[in-house]
VOTORTI-937224 format. One line per 10 residues: number of its first residue (from 1); their letters; for each residue x, y, z of C-alpha. Coordinates in steps of 0.25 Angstrom, whole numbers. Layout:
// residues N
NUM> a> X,Y,Z; ... .
END
This chain:
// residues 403
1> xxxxxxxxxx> 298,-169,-565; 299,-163,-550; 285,-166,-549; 284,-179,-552; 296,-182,-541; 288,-174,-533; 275,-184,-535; 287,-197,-534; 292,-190,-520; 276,-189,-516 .
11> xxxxxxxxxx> 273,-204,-520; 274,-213,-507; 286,-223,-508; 277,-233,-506; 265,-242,-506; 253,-239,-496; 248,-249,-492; 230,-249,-492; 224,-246,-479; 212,-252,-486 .
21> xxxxxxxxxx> 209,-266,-487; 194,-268,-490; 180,-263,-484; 170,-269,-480; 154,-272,-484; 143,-269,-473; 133,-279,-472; 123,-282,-464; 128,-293,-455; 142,-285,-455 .
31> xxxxxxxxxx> 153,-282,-465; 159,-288,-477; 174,-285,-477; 180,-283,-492; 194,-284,-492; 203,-278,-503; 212,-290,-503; 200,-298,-509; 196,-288,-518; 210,-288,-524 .
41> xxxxxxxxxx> 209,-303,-526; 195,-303,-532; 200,-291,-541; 211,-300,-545; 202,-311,-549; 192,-302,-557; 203,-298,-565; 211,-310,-567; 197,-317,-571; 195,-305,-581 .
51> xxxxxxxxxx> 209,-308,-587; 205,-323,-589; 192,-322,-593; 197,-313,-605; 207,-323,-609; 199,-337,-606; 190,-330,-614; 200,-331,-627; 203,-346,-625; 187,-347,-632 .
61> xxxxxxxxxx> 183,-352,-617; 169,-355,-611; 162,-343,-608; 160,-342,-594; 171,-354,-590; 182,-344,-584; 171,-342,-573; 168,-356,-571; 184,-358,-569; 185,-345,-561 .
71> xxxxxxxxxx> 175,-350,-550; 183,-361,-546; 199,-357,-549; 195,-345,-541; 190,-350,-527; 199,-360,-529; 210,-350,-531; 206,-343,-517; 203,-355,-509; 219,-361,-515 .
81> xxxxxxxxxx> 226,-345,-511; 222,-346,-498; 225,-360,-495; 240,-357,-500; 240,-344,-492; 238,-352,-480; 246,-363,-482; 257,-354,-487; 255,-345,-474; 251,-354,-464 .
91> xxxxxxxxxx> 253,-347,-450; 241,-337,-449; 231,-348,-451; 238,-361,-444; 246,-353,-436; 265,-352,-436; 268,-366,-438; 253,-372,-440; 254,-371,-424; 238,-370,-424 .
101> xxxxxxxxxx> 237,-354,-420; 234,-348,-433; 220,-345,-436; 213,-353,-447; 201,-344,-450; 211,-335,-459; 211,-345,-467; 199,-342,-477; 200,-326,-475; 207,-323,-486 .
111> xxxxxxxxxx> 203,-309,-486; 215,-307,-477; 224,-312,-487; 230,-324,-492; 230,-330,-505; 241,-338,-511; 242,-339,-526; 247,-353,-526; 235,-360,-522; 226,-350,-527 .
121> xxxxxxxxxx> 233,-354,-541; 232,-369,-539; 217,-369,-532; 213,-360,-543; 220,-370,-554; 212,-380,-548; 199,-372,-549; 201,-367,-562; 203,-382,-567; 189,-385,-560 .
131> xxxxxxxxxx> 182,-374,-568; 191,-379,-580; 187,-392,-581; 171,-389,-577; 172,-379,-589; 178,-388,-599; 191,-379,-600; 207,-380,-599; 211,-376,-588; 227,-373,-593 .
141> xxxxxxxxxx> 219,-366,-601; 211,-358,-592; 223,-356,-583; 232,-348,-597; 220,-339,-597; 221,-336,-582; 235,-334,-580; 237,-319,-581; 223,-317,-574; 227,-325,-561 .
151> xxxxxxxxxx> 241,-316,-562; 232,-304,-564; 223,-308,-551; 235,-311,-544; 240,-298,-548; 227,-289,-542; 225,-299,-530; 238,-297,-524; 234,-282,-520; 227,-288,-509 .
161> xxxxxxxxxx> 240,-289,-501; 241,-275,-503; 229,-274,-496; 231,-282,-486; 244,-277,-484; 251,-292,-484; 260,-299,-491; 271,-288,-495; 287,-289,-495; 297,-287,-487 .
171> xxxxxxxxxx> 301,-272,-483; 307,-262,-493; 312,-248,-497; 305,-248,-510; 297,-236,-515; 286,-246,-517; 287,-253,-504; 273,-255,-496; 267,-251,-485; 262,-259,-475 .
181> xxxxxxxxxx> 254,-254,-464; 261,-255,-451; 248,-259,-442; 246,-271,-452; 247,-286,-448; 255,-288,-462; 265,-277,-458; 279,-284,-452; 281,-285,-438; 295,-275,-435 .
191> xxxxxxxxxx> 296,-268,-447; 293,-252,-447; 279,-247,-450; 285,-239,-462; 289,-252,-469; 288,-254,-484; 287,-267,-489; 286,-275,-503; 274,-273,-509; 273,-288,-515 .
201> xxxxxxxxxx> 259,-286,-519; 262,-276,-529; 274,-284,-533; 266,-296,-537; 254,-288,-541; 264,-282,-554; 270,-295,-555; 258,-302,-558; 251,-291,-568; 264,-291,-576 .
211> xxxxxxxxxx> 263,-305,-577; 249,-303,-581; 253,-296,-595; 264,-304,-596; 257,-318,-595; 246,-313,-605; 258,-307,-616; 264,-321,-617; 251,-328,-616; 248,-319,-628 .
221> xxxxxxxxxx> 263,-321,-637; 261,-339,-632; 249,-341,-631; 251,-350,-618; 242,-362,-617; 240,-374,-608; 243,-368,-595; 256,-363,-599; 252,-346,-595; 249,-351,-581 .
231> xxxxxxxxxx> 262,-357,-578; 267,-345,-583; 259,-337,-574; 264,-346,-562; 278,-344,-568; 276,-329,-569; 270,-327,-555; 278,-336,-546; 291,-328,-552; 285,-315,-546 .
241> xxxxxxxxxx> 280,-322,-533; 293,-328,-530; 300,-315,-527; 288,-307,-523; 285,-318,-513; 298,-318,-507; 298,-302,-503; 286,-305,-496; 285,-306,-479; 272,-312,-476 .
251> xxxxxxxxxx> 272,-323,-468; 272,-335,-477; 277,-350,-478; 293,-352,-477; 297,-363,-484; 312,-368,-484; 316,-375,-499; 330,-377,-503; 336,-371,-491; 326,-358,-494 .
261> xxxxxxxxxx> 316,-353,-486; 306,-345,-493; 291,-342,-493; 282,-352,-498; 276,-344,-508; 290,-343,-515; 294,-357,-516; 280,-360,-523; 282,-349,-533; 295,-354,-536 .
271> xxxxxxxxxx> 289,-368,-538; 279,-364,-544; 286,-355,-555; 295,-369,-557; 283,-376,-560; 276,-366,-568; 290,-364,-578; 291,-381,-579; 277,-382,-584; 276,-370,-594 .
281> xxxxxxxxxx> 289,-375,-600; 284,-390,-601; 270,-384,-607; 278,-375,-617; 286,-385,-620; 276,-392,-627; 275,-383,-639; 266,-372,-641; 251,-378,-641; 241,-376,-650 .
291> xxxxxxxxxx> 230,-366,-645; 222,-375,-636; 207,-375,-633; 206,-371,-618; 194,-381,-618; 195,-397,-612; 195,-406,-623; 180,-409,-625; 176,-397,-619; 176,-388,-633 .
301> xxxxxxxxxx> 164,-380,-636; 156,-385,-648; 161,-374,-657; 175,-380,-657; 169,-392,-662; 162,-387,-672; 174,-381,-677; 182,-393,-679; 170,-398,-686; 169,-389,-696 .
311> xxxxxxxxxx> 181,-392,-703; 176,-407,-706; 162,-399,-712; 171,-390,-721; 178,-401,-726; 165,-410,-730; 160,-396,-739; 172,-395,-744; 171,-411,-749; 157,-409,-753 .
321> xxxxxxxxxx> 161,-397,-761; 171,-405,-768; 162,-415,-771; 155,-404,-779; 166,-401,-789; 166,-405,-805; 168,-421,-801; 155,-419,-791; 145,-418,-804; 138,-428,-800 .
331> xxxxxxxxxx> 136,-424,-784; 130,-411,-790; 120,-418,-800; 115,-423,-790; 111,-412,-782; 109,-406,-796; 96,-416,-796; 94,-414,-780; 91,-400,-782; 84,-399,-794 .
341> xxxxxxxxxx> 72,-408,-792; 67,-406,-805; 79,-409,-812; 79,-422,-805; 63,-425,-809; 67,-424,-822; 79,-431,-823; 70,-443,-816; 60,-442,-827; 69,-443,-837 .
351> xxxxxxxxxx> 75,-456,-833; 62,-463,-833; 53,-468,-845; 45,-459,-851; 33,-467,-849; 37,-466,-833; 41,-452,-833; 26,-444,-832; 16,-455,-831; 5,-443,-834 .
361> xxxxxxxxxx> 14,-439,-848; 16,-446,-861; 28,-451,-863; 38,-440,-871; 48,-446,-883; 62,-450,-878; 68,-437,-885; 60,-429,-875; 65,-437,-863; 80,-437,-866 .
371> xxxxxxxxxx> 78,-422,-870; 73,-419,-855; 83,-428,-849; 94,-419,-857; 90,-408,-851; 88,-412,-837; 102,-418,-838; 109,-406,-843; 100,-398,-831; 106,-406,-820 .
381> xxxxxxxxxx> 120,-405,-827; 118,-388,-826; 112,-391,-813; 124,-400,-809; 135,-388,-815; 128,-377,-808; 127,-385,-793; 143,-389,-796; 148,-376,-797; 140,-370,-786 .
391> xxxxxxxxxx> 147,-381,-776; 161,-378,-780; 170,-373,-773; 170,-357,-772; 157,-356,-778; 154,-343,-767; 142,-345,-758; 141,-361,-757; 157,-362,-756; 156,-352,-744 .
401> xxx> 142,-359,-736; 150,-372,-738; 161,-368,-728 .
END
């Protein structure tokens, strides 16, 4: 036990923060810098597509179509996150008041930072509805299977800031209060170098992968449907963001509502969450659905078709069957003589005259002719019995090639 205090005693009471932040490539015209912050994001992609691909591939989807979405939701995603990170915080790229000092060329470096989830959710919706349509899917649909992969994305990507060293809280006592290095353009202007702050990141980072495994248990007991698990991912999120965002200090938008002034980012998560509860309610207010096809009406492969024909083909066999039973005797003399051609020859011959029967034979007495048509009458008859009781029902090998 004294050990393990000993170990407790050891551990810092705090966060570093990484004096690492990427590396770079040589190359013959110079270097390529690499920085962590976009790894983090491109690792949160790779493994929220892994998380969809393994559950748009359940709805009995396209092969190949999660990709054909992905290529437009994605950019899309980047280009609608850094646009609402710039209208959102304005000042380093138009400058304190749009006064014109701020320097544009930021604006398409998003290596430094800088992506808001609003419009990289809306942009992205907006691609993935493109890549939809084109590959003949649903794109409520689509956007069920997503959910917990974009939370799990967000989840990885927001360890960027931790690289970056931005976007943290206020300042705090906690044992798991971050460093921030002093020499830092992030760190606070007045505040002493040994600082600890709140590490928002991490905060948002747990929130989001619980919600990850809580969004695919209840997607797993109700089997949401219709968009229904994305508005309660919007639902889930914007709870966490609401107070997470307000512990942050970055400079951001102020924006003064009823009397309060707040950050922008938290009045759109409160309207947001508002929205998000209104529409899952109205959508589960309609009842529980049926399991729906994830495919556009029309768009169905030819396999479902087929399988709504077969139903029509197994009720025409069972007719024919029927037809076959003790009041069908005489369907099945007739296939009786259809089979047998011999039977039939000589049941032809029989009905003619004997002087038209075999123009090469003499005629035979009449006996000899009703005798011969006797027997090829009570031939057919076996014939007939025996075809009748191989079509009826549960006869073994026919019965079972019939369905």
């Amino acid at each position: 036990m004294q050990s393990l205090l000993h170990v407790a005693a050891m551990a810092p009471m705090s966060i570093p923060s990484p004096s690492w932040s990427g590396f770079d490539i040589p190359l013959p015209w110079g270097t390529l810098r690499i920085h962590a912050y976009a790894l983090c994001i491109l690792l949160g992609i790779i493994l929220g597509l892994w998380l969809t691909a393994v559950r748009w591939k359940r709805r009995g989807t396209p092969e190949g179509s999660l990709w054909d979405i992905a290529i437009w939701a994605i950019p899309f995603g980047i280009v609608g996150g850094r646009l609402y990170h710039v209208i959102s915080s304005p000042d380093a790229y138009f400058g304190p008041g749009f006064n014109g000092t701020g320097d544009l060329s930021l604006i398409p470096q998003i290596w430094r930072g800088g992506l808001g989830i609003w419009g990289a959710v809306v942009l992205g919706v907006i691609g993935a509805w493109i890549g939809c349509r084109r590959s003949g899917v649903k794109l409520t649909a689509f956007l069920d299977a997503a959910a917990p992969g974009l939370l799990l994305a967000q989840a990885i990507g927001r360890w960027g800031n931790w690289f970056n060293q931005e976007l943290f809280g206020g300042p705090t006592t906690l044992p798991w209060g971050l460093q921030i290095d002093p020499n830092s353009p992030n760190f606070p202007a007045g505040m002493p170098s040994d600082t600890l702050f709140h590490p928002t990141f991490l905060y948002e980072s747990l929130w989001n992968i619980i919600g990850v495994v809580v969004l695919l248990v209840l997607d797993r007991r109700f089997h949401f449907r219709r968009g229904r698990l994305f508005w309660l991912y919007a639902i889930y999120y914007t709870l966490g963001r609401v107070w997470i965002e307000a512990l942050r200090i970055d400079d951001a938008e102020q924006i003064n509502l009823f009397g309060i002034t707040t950050r922008l980012n938290v009045w759109t998560s409160i309207f947001v969450f508002v929205a998000a509860l209104i529409i899952f309610i109205a959508l589960s207010l309609r009842g529980r659905p049926e399991p729906e096809s994830a495919y556009l009406p029309g768009k169905e492969p030819a396999a479902v078709t087929e399988e709504e024909d077969e139903p029509a083909a197994d009720s025409s066999a069972d007719e024919t069957a029927a037809a076959a039973e003790p009041n069908g005797t005489i369907v099945t003399d007739t296939k009786a003589h259809d089979t047998d051609g011999s039977v039939s020859d000589t049941g032809a011959h029989g009905n003619l005259r004997n002087n038209q029967s075999d123009l090469g034979h003499t005629a035979e007495p009449t006996e000899t002719a009703e005798e011969s048509h006797a027997g090829v009458t009570s031939d057919s008859g076996s014939a007939s019995t025996e075809t009748s009781a191989s079509s009826a029902p549960g006869s073994g090998p026919e019965a079972g090639s019939t369905k």
